[in-house]
N, C-alpha and C positions, 0 to 999 in steps of 0.2 A: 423655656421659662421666661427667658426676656421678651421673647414675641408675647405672650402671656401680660405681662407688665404693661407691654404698648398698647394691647388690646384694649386694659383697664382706662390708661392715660386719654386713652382716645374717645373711649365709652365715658366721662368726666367730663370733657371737652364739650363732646357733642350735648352732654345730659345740660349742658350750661349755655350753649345755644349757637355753637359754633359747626361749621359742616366740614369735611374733608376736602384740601384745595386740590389743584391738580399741579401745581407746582409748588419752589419754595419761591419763587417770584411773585404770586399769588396770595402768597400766605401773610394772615395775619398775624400767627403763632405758630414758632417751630418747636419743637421737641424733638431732642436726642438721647435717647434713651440708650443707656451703656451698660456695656458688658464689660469683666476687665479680667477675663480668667487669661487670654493671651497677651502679647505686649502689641501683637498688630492691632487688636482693637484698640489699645489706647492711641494708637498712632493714626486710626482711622479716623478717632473723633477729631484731634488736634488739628489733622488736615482739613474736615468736613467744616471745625470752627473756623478757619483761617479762610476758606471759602466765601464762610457767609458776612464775614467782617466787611468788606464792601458792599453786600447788599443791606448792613444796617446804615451804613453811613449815607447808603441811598435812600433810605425809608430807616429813619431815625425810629420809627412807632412799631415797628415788627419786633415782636416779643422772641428771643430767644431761650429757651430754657432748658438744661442738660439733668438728667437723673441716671436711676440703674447705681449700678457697682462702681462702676469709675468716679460716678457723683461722690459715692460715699468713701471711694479709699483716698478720691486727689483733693475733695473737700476746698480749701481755699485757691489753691491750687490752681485749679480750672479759671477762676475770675483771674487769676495773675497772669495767665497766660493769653486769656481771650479778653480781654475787659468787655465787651462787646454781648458779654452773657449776663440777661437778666435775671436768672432763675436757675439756683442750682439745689437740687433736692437729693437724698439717697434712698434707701430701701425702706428704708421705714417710713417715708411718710409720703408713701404715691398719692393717697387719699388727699394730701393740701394742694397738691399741685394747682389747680386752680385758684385756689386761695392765694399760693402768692404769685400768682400769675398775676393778679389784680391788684395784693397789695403792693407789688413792685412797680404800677404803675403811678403813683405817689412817692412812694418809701424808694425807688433807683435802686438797682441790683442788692438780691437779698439770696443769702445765702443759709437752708436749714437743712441740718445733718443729725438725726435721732442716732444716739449710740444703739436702742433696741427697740424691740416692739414691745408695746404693751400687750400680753399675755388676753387681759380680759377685753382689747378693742379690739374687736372684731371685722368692723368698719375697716382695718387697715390691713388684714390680709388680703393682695388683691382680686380673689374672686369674688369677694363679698362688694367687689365695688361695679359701679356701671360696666359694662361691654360694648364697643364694637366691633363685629367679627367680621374680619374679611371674608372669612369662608363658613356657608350657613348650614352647611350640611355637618360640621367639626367643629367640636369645644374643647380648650382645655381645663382642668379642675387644680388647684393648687390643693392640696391636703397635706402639705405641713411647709414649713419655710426652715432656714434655717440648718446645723449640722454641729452635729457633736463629735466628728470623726476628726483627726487628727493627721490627713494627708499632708506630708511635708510640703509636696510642692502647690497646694491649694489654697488659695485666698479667700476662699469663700466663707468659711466662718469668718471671715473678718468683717466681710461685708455684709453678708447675710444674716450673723448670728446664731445665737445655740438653736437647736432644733425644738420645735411649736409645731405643734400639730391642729389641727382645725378637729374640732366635734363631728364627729360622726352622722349628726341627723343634720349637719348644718350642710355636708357634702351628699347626701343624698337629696335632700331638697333642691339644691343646684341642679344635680342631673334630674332629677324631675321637669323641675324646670325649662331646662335643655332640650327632653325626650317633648313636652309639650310644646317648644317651638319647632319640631321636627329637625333637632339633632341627632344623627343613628351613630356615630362615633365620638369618642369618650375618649380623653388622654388624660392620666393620672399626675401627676407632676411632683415631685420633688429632690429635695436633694439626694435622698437616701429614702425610696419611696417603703422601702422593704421592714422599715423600723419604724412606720406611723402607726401612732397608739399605744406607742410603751409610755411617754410621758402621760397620755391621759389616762392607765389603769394604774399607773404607778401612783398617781394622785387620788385613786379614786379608791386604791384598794387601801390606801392608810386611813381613808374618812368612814367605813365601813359601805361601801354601796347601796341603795336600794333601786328599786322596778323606777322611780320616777330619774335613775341617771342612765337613762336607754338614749336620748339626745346627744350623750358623751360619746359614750363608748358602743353602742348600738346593742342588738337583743343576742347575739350569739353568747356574747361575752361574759353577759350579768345572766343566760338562764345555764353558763356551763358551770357542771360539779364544782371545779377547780377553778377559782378565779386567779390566775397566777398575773404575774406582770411580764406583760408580753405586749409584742408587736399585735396593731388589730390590721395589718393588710391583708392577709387571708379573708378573714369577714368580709373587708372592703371589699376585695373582687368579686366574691361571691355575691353580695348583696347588689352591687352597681350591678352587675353582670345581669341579674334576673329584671331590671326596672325593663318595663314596658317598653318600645319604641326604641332602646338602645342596642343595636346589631353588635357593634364594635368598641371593646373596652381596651385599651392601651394603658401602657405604663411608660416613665422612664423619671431616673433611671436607679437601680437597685445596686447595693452593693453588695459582691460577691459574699462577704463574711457572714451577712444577713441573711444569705438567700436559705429559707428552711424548706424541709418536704411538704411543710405545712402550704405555705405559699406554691409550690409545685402541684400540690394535689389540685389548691385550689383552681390553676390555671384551667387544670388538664379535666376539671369537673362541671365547669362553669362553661358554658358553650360559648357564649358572647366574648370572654375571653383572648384576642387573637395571641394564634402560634407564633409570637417573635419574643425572645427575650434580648437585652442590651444590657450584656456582662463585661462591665469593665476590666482587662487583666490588667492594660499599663504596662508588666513587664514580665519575663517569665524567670527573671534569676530572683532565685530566694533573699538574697543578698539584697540586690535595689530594693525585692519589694520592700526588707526589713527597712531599709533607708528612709522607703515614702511612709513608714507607717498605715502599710495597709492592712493588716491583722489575717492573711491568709498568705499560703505556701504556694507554688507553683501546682505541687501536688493535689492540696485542698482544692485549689479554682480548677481544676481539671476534675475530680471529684464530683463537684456542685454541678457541672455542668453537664458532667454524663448523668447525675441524678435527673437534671432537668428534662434533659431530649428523652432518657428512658421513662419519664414517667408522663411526658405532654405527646403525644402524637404528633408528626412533622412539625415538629419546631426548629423554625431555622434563630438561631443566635451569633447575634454582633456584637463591636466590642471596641473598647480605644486602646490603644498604645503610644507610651513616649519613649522615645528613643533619645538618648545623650544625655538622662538621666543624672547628674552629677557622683563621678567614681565608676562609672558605667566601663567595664572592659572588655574587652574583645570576648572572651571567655560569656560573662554574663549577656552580651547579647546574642552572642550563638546558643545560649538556655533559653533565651526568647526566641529567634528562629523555630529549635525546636518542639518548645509550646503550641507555638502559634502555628506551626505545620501537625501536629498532636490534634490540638484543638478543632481545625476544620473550619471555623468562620464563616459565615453566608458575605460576612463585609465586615470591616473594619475603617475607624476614626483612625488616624494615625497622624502623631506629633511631632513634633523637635524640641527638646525640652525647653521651655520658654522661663526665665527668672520671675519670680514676682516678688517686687520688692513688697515686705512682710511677710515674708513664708518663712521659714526654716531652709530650704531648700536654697533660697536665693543668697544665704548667708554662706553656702560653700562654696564659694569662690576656686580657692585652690584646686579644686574636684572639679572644674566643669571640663565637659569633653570639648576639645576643640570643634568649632562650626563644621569644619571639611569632613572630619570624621560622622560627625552627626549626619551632614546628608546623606553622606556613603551608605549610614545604616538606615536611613528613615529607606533609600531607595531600593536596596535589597529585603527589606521586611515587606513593603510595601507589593513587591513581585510574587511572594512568597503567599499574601493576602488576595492576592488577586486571583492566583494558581489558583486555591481554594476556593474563593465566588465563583470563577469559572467554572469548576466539577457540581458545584452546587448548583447552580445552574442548571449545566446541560443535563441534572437527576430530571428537571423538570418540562423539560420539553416532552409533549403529546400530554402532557397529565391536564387534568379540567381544573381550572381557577377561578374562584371568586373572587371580583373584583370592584374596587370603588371609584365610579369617574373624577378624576380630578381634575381635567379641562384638557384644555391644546396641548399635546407635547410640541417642545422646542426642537424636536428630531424630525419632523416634516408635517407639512401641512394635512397630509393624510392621515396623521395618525392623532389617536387620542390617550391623553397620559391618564392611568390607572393605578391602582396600588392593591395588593395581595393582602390577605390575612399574614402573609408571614411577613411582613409591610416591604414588600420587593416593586418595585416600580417596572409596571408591564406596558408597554407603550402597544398602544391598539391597534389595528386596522380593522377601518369600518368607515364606510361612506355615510354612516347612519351620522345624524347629528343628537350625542349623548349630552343631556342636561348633568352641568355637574352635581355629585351625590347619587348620580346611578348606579345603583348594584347590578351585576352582569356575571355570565357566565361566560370562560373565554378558553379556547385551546391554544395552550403556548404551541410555539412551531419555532421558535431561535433562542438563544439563550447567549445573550455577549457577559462579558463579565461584570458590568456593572447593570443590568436589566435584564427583563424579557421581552420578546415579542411575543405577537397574540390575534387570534382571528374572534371573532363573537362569535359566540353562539345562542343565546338567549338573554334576554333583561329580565331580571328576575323579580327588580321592584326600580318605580322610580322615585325622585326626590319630595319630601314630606313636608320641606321648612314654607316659609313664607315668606313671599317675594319683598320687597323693603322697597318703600314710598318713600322718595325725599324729603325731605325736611327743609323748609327755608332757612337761612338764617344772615346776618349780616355779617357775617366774618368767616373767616375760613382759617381749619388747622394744618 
């Protein structure tokens, strides 16, 4: 999602006559675009700002400008710490960035922080804003912003806001869009992508519906018997899934309590579809879960998720986990071992519980596991995750793979980095020179625990997009 953001910011930049530089030495405008769900990201910017502090004072006229999540949680904050920063925006208002990119060139550092989105601007969710994509073969789709879920140790409703969902005809004209620039892969994007469209039927079913609110909530919805107030992602998948030109539809990321059979059938009916799903557990004692306020049981998420693999064919599922939890005891992480050795994982995200001041979480002090403790568990869960990629893995050696080029692997100059339907990173061997956005067919032959290996065997189409002609411009971002 925040690459997402950049995209936009970048897409803005250029729609207003600036080119991409090749350095920050180069540049006439920087933008730092923040994340703040860990404490290393805040620490990453403060560094990267204290960096570029010298290079303002050597080129007084280089625009500095910091947005994202940390924009909007450190808000004054940022200027106090960097004075050095012209331009500090938050989540809501990506859409001005340029605006006061220019008004702070009069007006001297300007600082603007939206408590919320305006519902009916549209203009400010950012897919609806300019793009530039570094990779032309893959888009992502933002279809709702925002979160009405209540995890203790999560910031993001704070920064993000209650959950908004985008119109339904508003996100297939996108992928339209997309499918006619020769995009074949689709990623879904939200916070809780599994609950987009309860707020739009919920709205629609109190005003009485009619055929002209198909834009909203799309045609599944308003010609079924029952118009109930539900999630419309199932629709979503299925509809995105059939547009022309689209091979590959993705999500992330859903939350377990959401996940219905409805959305399972959809996966498993819709070809375009891919076999991966990313199911958050977080933790596998009932206990924490109760703590983070995640609304399902070790049991339940073990449940959903056998629902899932038995009702998609090969679907391999990943997942996060935080370990050191605050109250977290020997006892409840051995219930997590046990899950997560239960569960099977193709890969797992795996954390240290990190504070975030304004959580709930970060106010229990007394409760925190000590640091020592925590690595000890992050590293034995960690081996436990791996054991499992590894079996999962080695199921797939000799099996035939469809595969997406994604350029140079960094694992030798022979080989070329791809990615699976079940999105597993297969590093190639092939002396053929593969344009990225190749589809191909490959026999895996190795299987490490964090990849595959892979010989070619056929290309089965190549890339549709359209190659991209420079642009002059007198500035660089």
């Amino acid at each position: 999602m925040n690459e997402h953001d950049s995209e936009r910011i970048s897409g803005l930049l250029e729609a207003d006559g600036l080119i991409p530089a090749v350095s920050e030495e180069e540049a006439d405008v920087i933008v730092l675009n923040t994340c703040c769900i860990r404490e290393n990201a805040d620490n990453r910017l403060y560094g990267a700002l204290g960096n570029l502090k010298t290079l303002k004072s050597e080129r007084p006229n280089v625009q500095i400008a910091v947005g994202g999540c940390l924009a909007q949680k450190d808000r004054e904050l940022i200027q106090q710490r960097a004075k050095h920063v012209d331009v500090v925006f938050g989540t809501h208002n990506v859409q001005n960035a340029v605006k006061l990119l220019k008004k702070s060139e009069t007006q001297g550092p300007i600082i603007e922080i939206l408590e919320k989105l305006v519902e009916e601007d549209n203009e400010a969710f950012p897919s609806a804003l300019p793009v530039r994509r570094e990779i032309d073969h893959r888009a992502w789709i933002t279809i709702q912003i925002g979160c009405d879920n209540t995890c203790t140790y999560c910031i993001v409703p704070s920064v993000r806001g209650p959950e908004i969902s985008r119109p339904f005809g508003q996100l297939l004209d996108e992928a339209r869009n997309f499918a006619d620039q020769g995009v074949t892969e689709i990623t879904l994007l939200g916070q809780n992508v599994n609950s987009y469209g309860r707020d739009l039927t919920k709205k629609l079913k109190a005003e009485n519906p009619s055929k002209t609110d198909v834009f909203q909530v799309g045609s599944l919805w308003l010609e079924a018997s029952s118009r109930k107030i539900k999630p419309l992602f199932a629709d979503l998948l299925k509809t995105v899934g059939s547009i022309e030109g689209i091979e590959r539809v993705r999500f992330i990321s859903p939350h377990p309590k959401d996940l219905t059979l409805e959305i399972v059938a959809a996966m498993s009916q819709t070809e375009n579809v891919c076999e991966h799903l990313h199911l958050p557990l977080q933790s596998g004692s009932d206990s924490i879960l109760s703590a983070m306020h995640r609304g399902y049981t070790s049991e339940r998420f073990l449940k959903k998720m056998q629902q899932a693999r038995g009702g998609i064919e090969d679907l391999s599922v990943t997942t996060d986990l935080i370990v050191g939890f605050p109250g977290e005891s020997e006892k409840d992480f051995e219930n997590t071992l046990a899950v997560v050795a239960e569960a099977q994982f193709d890969a797992a995200y795996t954390y240290i519980f990190s504070p975030r001041p304004g959580t709930n979480a970060a106010e229990m002090e007394s409760k925190f596991v000590d640091h020592s403790v925590a690595v000890r568990r992050y590293e034995t869960l960690r081996n436990v995750v791996t054991r499992s990629s590894l079996l999962k893995h080695k199921e797939r050696v000799g099996r035939i793979e469809e595969v997406l080029v994604e350029g140079r692997s960094k694992k030798g100059t022979d080989l070329i980095k791809t990615r699976t339907r079940q999105n597993k990173i297969l590093h190639l061997k092939s002396q053929d020179s593969l344009r990225v956005g190749t589809y191909a067919l490959v026999e895996v032959t190795d299987a490490p625990s964090h990849y595959l290996l892979g010989e070619l065997l056929e290309i089965v189409a190549t890339p549709k997009h359209r190659k991209r002609i420079p642009v002059m411009a007198e500035q660089s971002v």
